[in-house]
mmCIF file as Biopython writes it, N, C-alpha, C and O atoms, coordinates in Angstrom:
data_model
#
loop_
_atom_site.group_PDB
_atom_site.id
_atom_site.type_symbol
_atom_site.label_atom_id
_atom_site.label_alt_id
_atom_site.label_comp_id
_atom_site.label_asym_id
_atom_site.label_entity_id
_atom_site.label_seq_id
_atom_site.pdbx_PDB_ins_code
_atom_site.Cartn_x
_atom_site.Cartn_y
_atom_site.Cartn_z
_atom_site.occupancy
_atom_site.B_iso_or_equiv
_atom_site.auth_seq_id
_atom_site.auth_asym_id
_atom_site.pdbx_PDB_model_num
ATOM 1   N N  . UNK A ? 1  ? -144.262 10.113  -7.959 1.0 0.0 1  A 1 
ATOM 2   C CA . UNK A ? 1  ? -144.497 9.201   -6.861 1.0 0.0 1  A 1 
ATOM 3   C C  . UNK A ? 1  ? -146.006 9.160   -6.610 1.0 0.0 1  A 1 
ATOM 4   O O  . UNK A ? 1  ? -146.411 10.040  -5.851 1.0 0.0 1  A 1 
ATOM 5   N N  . UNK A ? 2  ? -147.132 8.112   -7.211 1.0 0.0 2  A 1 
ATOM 6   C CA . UNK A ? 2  ? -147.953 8.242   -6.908 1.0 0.0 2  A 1 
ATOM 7   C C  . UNK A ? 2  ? -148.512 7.901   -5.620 1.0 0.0 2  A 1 
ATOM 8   O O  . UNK A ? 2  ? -147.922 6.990   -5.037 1.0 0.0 2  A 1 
ATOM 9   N N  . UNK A ? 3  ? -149.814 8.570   -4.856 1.0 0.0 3  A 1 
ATOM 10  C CA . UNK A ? 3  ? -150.019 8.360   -3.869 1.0 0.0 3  A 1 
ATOM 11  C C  . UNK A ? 3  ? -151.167 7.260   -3.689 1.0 0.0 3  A 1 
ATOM 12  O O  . UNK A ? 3  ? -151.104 6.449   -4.613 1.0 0.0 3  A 1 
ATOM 13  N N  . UNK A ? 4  ? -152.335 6.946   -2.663 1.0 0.0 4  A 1 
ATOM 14  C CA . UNK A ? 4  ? -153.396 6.039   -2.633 1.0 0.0 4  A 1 
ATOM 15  C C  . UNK A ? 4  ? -154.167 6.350   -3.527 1.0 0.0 4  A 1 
ATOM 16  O O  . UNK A ? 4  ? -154.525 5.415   -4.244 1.0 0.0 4  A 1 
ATOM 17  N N  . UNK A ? 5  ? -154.644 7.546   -3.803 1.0 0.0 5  A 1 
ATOM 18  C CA . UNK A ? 5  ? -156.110 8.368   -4.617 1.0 0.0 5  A 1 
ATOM 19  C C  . UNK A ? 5  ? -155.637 8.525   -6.332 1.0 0.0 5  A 1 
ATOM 20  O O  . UNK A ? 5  ? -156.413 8.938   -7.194 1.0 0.0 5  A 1 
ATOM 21  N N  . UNK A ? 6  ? -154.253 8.115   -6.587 1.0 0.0 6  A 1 
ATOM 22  C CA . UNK A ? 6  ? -153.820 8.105   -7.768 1.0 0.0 6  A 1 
ATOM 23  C C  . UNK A ? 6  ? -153.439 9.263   -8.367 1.0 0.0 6  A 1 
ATOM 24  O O  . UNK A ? 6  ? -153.065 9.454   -9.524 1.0 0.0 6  A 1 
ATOM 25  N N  . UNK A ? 7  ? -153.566 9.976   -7.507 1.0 0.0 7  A 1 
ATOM 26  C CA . UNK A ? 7  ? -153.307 11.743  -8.111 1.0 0.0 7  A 1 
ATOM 27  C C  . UNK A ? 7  ? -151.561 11.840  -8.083 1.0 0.0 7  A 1 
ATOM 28  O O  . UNK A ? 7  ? -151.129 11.068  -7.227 1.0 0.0 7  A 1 
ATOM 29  N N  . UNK A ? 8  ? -150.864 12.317  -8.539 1.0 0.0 8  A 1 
ATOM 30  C CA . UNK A ? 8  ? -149.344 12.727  -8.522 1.0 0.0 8  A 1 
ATOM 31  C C  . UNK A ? 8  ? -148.857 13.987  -7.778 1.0 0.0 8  A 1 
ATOM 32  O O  . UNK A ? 8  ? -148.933 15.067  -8.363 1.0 0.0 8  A 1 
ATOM 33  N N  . UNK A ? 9  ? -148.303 13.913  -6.374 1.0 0.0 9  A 1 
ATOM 34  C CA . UNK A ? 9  ? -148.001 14.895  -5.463 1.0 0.0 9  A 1 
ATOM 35  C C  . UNK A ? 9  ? -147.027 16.188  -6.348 1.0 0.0 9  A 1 
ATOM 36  O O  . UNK A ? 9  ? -145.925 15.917  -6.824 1.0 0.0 9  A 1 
ATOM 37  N N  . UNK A ? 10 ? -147.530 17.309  -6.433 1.0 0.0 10 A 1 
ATOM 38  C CA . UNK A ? 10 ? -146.280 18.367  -6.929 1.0 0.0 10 A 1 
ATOM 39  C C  . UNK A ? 10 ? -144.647 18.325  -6.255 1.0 0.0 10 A 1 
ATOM 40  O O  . UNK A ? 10 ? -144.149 17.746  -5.290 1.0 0.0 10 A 1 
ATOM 41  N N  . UNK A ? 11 ? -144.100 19.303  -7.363 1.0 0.0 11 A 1 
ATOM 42  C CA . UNK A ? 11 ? -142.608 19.043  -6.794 1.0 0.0 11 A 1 
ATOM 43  C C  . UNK A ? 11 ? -142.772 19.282  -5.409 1.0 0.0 11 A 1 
ATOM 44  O O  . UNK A ? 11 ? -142.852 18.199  -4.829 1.0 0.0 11 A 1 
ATOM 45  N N  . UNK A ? 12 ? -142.829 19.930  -4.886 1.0 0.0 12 A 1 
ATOM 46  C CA . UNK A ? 12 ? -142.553 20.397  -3.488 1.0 0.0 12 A 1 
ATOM 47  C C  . UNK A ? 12 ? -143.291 19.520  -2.345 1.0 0.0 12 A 1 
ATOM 48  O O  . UNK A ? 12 ? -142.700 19.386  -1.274 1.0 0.0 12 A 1 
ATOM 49  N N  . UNK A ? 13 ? -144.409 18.990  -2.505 1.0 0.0 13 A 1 
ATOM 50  C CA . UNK A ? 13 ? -144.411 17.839  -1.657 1.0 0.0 13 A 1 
ATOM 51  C C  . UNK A ? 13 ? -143.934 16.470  -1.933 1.0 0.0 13 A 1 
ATOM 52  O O  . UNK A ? 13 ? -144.054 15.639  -1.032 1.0 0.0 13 A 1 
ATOM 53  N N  . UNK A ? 14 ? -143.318 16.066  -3.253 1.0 0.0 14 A 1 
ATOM 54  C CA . UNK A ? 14 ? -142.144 14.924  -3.367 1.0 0.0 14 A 1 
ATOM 55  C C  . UNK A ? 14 ? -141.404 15.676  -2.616 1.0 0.0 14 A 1 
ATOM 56  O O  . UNK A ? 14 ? -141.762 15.652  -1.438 1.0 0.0 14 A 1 
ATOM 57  N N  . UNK A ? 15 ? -140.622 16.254  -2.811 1.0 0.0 15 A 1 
ATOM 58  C CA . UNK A ? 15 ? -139.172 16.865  -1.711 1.0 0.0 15 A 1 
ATOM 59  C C  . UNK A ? 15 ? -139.466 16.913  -0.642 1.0 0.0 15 A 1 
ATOM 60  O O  . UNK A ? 15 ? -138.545 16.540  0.085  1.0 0.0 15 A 1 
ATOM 61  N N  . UNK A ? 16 ? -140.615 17.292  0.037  1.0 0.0 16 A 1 
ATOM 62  C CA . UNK A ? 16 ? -140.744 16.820  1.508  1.0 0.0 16 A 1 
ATOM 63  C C  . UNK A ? 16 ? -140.882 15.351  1.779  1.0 0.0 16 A 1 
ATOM 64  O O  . UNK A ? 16 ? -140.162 14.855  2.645  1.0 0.0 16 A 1 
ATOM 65  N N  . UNK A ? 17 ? -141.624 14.709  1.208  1.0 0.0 17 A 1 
ATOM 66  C CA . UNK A ? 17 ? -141.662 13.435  1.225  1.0 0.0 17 A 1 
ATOM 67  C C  . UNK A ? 17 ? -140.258 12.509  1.117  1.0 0.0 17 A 1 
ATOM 68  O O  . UNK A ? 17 ? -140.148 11.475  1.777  1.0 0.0 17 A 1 
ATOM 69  N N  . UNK A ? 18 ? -139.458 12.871  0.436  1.0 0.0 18 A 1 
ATOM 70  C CA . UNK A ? 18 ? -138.434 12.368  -0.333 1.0 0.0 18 A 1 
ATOM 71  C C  . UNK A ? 18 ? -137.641 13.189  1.444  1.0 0.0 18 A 1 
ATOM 72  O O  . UNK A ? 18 ? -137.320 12.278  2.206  1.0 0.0 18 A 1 
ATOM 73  N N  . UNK A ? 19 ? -137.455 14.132  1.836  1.0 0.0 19 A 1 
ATOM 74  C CA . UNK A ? 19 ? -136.593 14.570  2.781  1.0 0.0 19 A 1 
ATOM 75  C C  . UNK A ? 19 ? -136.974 13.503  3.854  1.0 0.0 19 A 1 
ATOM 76  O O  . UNK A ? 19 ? -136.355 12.494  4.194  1.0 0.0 19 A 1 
ATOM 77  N N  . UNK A ? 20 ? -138.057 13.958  4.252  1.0 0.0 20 A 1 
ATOM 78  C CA . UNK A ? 20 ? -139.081 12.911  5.625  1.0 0.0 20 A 1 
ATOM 79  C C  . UNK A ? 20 ? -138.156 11.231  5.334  1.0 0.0 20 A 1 
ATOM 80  O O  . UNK A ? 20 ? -137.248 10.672  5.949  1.0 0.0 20 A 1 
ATOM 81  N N  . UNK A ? 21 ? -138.737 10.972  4.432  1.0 0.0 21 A 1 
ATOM 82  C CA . UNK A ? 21 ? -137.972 9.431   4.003  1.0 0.0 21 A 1 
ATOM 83  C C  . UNK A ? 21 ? -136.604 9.105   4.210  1.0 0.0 21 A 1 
ATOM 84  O O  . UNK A ? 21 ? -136.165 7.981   4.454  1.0 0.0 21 A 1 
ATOM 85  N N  . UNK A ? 22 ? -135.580 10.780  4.033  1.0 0.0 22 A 1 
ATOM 86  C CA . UNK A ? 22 ? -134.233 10.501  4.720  1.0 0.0 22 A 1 
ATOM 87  C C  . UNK A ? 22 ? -133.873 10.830  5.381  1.0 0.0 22 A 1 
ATOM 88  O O  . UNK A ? 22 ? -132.650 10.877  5.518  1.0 0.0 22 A 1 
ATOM 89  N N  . UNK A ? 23 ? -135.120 11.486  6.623  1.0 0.0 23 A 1 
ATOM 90  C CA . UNK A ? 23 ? -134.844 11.838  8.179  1.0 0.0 23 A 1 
ATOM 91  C C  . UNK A ? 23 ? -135.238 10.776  8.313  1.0 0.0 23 A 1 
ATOM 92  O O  . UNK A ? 23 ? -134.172 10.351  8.759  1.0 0.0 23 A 1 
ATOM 93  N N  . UNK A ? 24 ? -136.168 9.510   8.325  1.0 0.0 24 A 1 
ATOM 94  C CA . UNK A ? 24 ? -136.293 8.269   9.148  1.0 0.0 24 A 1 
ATOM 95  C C  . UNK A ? 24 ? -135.428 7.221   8.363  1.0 0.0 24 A 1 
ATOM 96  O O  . UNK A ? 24 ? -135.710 6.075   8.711  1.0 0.0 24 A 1 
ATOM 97  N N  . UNK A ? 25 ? -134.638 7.280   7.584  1.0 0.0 25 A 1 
ATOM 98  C CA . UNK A ? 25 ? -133.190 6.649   7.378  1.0 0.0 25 A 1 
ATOM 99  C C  . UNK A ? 25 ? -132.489 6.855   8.130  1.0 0.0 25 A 1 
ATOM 100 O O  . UNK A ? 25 ? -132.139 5.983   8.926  1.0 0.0 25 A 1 
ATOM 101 N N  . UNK A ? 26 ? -131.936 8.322   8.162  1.0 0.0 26 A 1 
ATOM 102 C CA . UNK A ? 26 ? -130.923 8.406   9.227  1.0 0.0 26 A 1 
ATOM 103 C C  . UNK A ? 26 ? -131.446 8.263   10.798 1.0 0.0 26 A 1 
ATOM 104 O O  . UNK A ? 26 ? -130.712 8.027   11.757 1.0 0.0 26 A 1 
ATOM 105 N N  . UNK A ? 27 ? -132.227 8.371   10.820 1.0 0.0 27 A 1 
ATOM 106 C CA . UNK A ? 27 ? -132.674 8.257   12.644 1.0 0.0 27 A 1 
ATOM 107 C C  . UNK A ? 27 ? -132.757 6.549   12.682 1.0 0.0 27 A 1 
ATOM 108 O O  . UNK A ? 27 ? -132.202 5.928   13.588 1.0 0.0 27 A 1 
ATOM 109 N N  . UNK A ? 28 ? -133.326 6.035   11.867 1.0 0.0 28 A 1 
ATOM 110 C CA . UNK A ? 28 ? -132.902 4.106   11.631 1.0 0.0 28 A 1 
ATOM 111 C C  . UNK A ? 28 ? -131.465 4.230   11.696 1.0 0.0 28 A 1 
ATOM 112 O O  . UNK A ? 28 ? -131.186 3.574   12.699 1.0 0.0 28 A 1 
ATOM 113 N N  . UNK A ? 29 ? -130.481 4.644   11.261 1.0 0.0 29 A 1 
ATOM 114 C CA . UNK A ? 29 ? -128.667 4.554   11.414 1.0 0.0 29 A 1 
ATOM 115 C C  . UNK A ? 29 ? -128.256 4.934   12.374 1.0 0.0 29 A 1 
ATOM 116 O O  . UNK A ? 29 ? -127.236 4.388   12.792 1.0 0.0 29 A 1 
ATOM 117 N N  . UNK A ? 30 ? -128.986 6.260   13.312 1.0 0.0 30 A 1 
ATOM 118 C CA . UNK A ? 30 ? -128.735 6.354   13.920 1.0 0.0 30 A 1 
ATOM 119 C C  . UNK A ? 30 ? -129.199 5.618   15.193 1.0 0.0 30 A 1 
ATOM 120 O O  . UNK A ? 30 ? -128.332 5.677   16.065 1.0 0.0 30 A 1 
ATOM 121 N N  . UNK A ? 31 ? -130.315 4.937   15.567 1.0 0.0 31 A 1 
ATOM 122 C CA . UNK A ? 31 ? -130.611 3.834   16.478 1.0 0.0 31 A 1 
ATOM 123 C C  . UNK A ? 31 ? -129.686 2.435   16.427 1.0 0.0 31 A 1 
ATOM 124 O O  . UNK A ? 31 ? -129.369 1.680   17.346 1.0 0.0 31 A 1 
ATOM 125 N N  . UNK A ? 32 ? -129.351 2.379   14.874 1.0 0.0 32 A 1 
ATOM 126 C CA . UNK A ? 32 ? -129.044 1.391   14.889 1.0 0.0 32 A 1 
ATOM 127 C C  . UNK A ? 32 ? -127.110 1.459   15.473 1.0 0.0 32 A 1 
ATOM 128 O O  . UNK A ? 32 ? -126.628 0.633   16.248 1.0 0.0 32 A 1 
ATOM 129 N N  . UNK A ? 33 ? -126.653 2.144   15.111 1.0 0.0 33 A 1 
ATOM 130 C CA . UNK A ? 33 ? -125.200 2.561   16.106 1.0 0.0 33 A 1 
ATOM 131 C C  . UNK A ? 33 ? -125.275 2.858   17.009 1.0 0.0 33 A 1 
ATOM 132 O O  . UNK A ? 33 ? -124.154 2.896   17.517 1.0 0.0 33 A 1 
ATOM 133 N N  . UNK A ? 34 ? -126.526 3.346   18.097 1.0 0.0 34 A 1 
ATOM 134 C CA . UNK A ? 34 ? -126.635 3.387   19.598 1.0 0.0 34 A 1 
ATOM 135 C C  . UNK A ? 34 ? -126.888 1.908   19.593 1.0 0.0 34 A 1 
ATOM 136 O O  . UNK A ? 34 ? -125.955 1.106   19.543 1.0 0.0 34 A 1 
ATOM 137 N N  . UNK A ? 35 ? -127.835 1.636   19.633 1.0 0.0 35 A 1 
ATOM 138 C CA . UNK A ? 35 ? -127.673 -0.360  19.815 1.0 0.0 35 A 1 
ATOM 139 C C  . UNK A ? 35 ? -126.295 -1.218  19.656 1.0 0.0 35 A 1 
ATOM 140 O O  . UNK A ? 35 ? -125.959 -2.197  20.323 1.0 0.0 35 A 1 
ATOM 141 N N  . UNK A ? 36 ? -125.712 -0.695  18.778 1.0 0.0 36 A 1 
ATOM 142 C CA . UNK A ? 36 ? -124.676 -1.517  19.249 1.0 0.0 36 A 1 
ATOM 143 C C  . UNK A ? 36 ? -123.632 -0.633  19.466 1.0 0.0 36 A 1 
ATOM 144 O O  . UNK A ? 36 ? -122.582 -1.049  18.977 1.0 0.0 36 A 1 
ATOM 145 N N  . UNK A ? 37 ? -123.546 0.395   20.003 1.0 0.0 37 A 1 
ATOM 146 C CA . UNK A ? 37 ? -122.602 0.946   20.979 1.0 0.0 37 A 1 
ATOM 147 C C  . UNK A ? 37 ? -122.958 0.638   22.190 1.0 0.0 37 A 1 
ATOM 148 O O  . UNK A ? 37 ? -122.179 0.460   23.126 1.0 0.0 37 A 1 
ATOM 149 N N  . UNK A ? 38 ? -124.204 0.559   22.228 1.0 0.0 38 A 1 
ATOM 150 C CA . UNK A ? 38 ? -124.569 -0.112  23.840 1.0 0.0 38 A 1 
ATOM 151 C C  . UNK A ? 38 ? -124.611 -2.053  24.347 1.0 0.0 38 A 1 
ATOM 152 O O  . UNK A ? 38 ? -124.807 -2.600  25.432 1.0 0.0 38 A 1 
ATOM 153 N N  . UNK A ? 39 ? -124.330 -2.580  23.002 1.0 0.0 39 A 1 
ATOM 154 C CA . UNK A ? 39 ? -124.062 -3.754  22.880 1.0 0.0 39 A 1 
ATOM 155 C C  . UNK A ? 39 ? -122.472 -4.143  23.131 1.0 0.0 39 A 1 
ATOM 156 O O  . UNK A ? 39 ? -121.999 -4.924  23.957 1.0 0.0 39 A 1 
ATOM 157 N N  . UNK A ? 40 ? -121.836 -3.362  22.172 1.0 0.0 40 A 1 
ATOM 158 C CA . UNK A ? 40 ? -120.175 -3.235  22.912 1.0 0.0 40 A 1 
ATOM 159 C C  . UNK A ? 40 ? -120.126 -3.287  23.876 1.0 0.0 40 A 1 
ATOM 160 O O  . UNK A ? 40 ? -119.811 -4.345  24.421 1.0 0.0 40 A 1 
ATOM 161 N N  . UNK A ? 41 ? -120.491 -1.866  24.766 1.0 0.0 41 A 1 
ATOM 162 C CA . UNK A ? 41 ? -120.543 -1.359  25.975 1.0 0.0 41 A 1 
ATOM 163 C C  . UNK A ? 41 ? -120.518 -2.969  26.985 1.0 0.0 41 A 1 
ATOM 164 O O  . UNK A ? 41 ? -119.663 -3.413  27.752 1.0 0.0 41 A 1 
ATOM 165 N N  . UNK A ? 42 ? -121.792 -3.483  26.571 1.0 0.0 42 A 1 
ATOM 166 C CA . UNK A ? 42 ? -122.218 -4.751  27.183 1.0 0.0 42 A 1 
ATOM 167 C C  . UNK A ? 42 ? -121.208 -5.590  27.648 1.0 0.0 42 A 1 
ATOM 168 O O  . UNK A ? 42 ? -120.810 -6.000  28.738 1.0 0.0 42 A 1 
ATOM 169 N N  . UNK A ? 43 ? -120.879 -5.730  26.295 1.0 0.0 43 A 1 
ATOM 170 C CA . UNK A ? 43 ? -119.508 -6.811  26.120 1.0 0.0 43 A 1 
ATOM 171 C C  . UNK A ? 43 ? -118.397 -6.257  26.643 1.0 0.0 43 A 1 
ATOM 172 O O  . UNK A ? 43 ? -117.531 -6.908  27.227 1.0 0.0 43 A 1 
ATOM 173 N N  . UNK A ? 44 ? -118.374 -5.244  26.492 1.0 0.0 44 A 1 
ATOM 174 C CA . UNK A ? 44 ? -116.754 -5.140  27.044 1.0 0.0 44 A 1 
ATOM 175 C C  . UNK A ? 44 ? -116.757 -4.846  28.886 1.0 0.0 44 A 1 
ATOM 176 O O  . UNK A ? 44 ? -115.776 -4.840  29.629 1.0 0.0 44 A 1 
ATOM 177 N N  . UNK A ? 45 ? -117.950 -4.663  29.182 1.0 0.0 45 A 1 
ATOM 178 C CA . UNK A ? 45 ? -118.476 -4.751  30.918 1.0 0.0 45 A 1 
ATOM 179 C C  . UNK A ? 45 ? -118.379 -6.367  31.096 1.0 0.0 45 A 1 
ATOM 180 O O  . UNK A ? 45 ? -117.941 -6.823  32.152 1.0 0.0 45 A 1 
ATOM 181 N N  . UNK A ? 46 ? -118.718 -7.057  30.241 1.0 0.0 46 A 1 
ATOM 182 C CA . UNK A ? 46 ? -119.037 -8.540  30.561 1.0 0.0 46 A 1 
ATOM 183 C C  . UNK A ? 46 ? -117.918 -9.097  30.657 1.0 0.0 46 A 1 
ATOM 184 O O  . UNK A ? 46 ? -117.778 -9.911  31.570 1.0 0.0 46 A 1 
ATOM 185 N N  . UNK A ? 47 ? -116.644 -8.787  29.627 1.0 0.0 47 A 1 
ATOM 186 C CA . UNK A ? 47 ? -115.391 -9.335  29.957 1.0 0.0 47 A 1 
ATOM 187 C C  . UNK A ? 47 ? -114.502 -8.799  30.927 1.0 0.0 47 A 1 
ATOM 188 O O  . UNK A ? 47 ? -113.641 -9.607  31.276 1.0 0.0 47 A 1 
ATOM 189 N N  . UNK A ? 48 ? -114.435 -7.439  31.586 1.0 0.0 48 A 1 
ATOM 190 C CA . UNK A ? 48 ? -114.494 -7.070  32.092 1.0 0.0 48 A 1 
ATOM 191 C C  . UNK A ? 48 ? -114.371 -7.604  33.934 1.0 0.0 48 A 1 
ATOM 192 O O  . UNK A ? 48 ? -113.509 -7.571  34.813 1.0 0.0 48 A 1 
ATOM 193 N N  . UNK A ? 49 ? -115.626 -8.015  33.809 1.0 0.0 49 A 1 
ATOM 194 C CA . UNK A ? 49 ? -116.255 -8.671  34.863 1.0 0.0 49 A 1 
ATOM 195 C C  . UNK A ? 49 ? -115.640 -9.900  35.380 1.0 0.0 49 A 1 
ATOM 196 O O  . UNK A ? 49 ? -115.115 -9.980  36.491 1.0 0.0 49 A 1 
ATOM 197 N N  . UNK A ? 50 ? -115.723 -10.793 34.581 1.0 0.0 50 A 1 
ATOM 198 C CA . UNK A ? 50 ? -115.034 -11.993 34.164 1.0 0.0 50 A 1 
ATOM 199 C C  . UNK A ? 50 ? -113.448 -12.339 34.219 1.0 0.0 50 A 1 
ATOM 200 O O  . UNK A ? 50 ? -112.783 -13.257 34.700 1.0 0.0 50 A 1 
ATOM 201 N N  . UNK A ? 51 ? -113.175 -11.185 33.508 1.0 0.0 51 A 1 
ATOM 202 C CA . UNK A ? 51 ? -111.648 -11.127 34.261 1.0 0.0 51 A 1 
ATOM 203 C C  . UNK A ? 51 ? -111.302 -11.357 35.503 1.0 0.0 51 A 1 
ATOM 204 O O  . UNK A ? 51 ? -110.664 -12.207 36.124 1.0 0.0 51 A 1 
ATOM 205 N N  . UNK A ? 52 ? -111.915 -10.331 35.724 1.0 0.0 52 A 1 
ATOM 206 C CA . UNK A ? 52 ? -112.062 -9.693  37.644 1.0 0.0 52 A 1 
ATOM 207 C C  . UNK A ? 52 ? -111.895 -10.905 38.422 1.0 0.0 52 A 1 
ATOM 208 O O  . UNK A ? 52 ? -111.015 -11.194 39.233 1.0 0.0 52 A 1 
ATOM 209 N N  . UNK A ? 53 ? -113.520 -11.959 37.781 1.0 0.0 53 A 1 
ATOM 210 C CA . UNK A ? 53 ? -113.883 -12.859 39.108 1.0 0.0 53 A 1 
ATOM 211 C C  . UNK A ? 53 ? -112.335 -14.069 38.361 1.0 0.0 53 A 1 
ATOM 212 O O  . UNK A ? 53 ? -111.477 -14.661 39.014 1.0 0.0 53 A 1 
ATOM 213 N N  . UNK A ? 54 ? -112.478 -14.042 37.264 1.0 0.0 54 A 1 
ATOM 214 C CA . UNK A ? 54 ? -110.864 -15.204 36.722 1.0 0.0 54 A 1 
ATOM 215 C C  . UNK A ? 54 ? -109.573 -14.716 37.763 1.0 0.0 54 A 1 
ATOM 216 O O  . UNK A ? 54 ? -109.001 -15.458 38.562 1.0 0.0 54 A 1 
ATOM 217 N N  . UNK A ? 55 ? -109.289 -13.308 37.533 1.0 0.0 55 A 1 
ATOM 218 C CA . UNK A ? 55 ? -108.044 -12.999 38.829 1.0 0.0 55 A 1 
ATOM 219 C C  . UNK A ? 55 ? -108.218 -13.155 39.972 1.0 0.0 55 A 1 
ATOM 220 O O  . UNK A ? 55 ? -107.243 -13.088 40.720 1.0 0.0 55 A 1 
ATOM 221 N N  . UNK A ? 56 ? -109.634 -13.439 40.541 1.0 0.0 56 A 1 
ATOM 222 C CA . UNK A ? 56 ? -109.981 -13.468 41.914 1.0 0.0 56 A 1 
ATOM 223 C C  . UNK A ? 56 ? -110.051 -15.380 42.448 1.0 0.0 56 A 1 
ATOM 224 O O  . UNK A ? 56 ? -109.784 -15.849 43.554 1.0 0.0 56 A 1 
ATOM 225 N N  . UNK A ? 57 ? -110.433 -15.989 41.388 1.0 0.0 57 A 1 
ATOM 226 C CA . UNK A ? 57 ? -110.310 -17.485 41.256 1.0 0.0 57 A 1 
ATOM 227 C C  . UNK A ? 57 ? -108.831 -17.777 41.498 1.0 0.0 57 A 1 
ATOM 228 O O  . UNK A ? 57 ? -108.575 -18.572 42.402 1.0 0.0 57 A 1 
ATOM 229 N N  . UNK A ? 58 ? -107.564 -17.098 40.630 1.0 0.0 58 A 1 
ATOM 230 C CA . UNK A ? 58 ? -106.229 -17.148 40.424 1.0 0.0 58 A 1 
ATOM 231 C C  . UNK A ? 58 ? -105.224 -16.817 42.291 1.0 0.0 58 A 1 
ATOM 232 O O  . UNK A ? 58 ? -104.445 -17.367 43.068 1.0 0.0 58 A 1 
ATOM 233 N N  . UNK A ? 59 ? -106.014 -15.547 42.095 1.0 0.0 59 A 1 
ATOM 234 C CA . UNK A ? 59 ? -105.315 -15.336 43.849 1.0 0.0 59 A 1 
ATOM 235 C C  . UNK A ? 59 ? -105.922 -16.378 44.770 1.0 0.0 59 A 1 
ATOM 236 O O  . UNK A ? 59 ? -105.179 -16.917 45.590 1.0 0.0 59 A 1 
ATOM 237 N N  . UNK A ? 60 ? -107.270 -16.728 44.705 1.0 0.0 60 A 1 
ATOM 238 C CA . UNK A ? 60 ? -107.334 -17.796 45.698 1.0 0.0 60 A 1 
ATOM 239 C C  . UNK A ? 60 ? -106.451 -19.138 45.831 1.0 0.0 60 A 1 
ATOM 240 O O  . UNK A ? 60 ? -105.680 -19.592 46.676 1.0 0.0 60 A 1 
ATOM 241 N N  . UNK A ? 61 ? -106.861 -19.476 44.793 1.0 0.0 61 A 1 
ATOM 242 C CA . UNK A ? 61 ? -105.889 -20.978 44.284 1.0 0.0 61 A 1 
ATOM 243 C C  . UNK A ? 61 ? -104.360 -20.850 44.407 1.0 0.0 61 A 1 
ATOM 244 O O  . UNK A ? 61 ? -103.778 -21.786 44.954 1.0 0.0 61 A 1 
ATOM 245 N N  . UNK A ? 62 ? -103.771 -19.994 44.044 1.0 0.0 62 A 1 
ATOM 246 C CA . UNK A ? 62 ? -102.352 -19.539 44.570 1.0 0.0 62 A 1 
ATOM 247 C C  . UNK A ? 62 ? -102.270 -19.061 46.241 1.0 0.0 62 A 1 
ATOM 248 O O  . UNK A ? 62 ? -101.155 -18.793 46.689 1.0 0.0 62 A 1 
ATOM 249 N N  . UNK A ? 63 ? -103.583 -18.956 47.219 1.0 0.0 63 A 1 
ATOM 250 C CA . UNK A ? 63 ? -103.142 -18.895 48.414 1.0 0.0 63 A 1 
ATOM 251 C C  . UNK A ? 63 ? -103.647 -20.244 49.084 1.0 0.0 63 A 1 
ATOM 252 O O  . UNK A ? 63 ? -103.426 -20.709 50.202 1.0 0.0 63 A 1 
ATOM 253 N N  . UNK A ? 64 ? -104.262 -20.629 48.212 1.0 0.0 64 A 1 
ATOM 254 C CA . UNK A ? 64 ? -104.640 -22.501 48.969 1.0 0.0 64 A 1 
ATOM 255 C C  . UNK A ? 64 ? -103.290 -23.132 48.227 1.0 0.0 64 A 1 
ATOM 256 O O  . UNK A ? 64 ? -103.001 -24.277 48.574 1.0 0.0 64 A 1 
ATOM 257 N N  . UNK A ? 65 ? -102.772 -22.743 47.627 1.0 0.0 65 A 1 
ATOM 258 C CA . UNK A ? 65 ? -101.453 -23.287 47.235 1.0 0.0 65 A 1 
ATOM 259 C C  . UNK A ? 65 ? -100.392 -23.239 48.149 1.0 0.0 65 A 1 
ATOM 260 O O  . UNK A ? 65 ? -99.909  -24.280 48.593 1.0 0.0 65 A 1 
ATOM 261 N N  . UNK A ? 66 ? -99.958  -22.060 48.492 1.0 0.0 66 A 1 
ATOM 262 C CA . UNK A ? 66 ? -99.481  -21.424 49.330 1.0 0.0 66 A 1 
ATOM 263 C C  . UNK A ? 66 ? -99.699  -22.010 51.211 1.0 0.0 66 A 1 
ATOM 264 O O  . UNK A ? 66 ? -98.863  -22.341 52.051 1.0 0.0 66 A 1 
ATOM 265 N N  . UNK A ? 67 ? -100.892 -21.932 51.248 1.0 0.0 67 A 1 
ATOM 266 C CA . UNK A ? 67 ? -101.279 -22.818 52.634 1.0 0.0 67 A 1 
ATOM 267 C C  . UNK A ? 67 ? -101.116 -24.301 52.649 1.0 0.0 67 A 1 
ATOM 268 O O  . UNK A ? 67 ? -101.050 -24.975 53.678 1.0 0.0 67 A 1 
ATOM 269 N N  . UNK A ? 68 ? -101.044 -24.845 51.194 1.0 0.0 68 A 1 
ATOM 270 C CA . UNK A ? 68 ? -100.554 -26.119 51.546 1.0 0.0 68 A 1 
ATOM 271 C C  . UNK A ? 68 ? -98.927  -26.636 51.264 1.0 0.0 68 A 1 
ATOM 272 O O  . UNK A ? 68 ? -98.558  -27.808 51.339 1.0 0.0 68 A 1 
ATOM 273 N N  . UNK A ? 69 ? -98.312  -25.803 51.022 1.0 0.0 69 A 1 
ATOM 274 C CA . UNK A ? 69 ? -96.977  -25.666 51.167 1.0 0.0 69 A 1 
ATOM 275 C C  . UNK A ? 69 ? -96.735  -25.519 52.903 1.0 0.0 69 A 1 
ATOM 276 O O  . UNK A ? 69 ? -96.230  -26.424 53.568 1.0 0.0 69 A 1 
ATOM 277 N N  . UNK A ? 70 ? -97.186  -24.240 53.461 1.0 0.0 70 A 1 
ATOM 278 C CA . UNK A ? 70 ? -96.521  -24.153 54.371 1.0 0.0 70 A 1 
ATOM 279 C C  . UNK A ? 70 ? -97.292  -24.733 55.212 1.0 0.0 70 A 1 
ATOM 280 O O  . UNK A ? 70 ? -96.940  -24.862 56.385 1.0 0.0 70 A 1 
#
C-alpha cells in the first residue's frame, strides 16, 4: 500500500492501517443504523400522531352527528 513519499509501509503498519480502515467502516454502519433507527422512530411517532388527531376528527363528527339527530 503505497503511501504520499512513495516509500512502502511494513507489515505491521499495513495492519494498523488496514484495521483503522475497518474501525471507520464499521462506525460508518454503525451511524448509519442509528439514522435510521431514529428515522423509523420518526415515522412511527408521526403515524402515531395522526392516528390520534384521525380518531379525534372521527369522535367529533360522530358527536355533531349525534347532536343533529337529537
Amino acid at each position: 500500500m503505497p503511501v504520499a513519499t512513495g516509500h512502502v509501509p511494513d507489515a505491521a503498519t499495513q495492519h494498523a492501517i488496514a484495521a483503522q480502515q475497518q474501525q471507520m467502516a464499521n462506525q460508518n454502519a454503525l451511524t448509519q443504523a442509528s439514522v435510521a433507527a431514529q428515522m423509523q422512530m420518526a415515522h412511527n411517532e408521526f403515524q402515531t400522531e395522526n392516528a390520534k388527531a384521525l380518531a379525534k376528527a372521527i369522535k367529533n363528527l360522530a358527536k355533531a352527528t349525534a347532536d343533529l339527530i337529537n
